[in-house]
RODO-2510 file (C-alpha; in nm, 4 decimals, decimal comma):
residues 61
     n   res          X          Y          Z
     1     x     0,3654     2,0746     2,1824
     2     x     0,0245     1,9423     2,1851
     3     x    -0,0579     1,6624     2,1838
     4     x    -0,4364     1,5509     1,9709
     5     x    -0,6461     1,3026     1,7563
     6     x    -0,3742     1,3753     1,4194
     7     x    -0,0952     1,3171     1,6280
     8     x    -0,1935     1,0149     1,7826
     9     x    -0,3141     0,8724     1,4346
    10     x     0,0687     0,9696     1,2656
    11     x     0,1989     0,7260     1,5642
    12     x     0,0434     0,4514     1,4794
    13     x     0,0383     0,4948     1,0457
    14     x     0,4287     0,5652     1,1795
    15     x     0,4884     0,2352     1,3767
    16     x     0,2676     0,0178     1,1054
    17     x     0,5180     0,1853     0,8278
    18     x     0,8414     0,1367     1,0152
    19     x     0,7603    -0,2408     1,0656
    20     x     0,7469    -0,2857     0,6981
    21     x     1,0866    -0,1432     0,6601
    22     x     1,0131     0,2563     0,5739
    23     x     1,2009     0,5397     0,7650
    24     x     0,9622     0,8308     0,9133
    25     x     0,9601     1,1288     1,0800
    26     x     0,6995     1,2798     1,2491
    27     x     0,7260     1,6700     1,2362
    28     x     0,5353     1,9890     1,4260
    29     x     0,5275     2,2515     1,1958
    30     x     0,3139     2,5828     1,2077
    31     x     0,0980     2,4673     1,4760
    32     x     0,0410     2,1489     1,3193
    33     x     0,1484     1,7574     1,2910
    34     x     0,2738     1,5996     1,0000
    35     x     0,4204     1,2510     0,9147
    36     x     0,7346     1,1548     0,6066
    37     x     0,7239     0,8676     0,5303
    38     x     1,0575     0,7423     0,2992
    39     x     1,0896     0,4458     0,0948
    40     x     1,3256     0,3882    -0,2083
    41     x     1,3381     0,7620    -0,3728
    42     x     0,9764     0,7597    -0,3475
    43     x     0,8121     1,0068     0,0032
    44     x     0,4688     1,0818     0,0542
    45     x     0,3457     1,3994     0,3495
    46     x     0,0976     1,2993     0,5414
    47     x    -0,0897     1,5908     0,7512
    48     x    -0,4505     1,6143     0,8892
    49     x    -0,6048     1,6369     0,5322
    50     x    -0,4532     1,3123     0,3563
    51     x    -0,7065     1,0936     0,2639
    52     x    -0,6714     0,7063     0,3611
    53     x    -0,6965     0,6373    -0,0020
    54     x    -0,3546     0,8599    -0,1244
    55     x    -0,1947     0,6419     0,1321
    56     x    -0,3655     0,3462     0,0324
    57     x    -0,2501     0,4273    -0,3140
    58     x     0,1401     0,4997    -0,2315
    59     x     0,1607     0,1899    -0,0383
    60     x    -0,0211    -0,0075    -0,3197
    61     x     0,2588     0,1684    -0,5977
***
């Protein structure tokens, strides 16, 4: 597995979500990185072309 920019970006949106009390899982899929992120019935995906603001958004909801 590779290891690159996305990946290392998925870490740390990972560790920031996981110390506010979300479960993730950070998946290699088709030759590319990809981040769940679970929280009370409500997921979002995030891959290399989320935009800050979608995540902004779900966090914010």
């Amino acid at each position: 597995m590779k290891t690159n920019i996305t990946h290392k970006i998925l870490v740390a949106v990972s560790k920031e979500a996981t110390k506010r009390g979300y479960f993730t899982q950070i998946m290699w899929n088709d030759g590319e990185w990809s981040l769940y992120i679970h929280r009370r019935g409500d997921d979002i995906h995030i891959n290399r072309d989320t935009r800050i603001s979608e995540i902004d958004e779900w966090m914010q909801a």
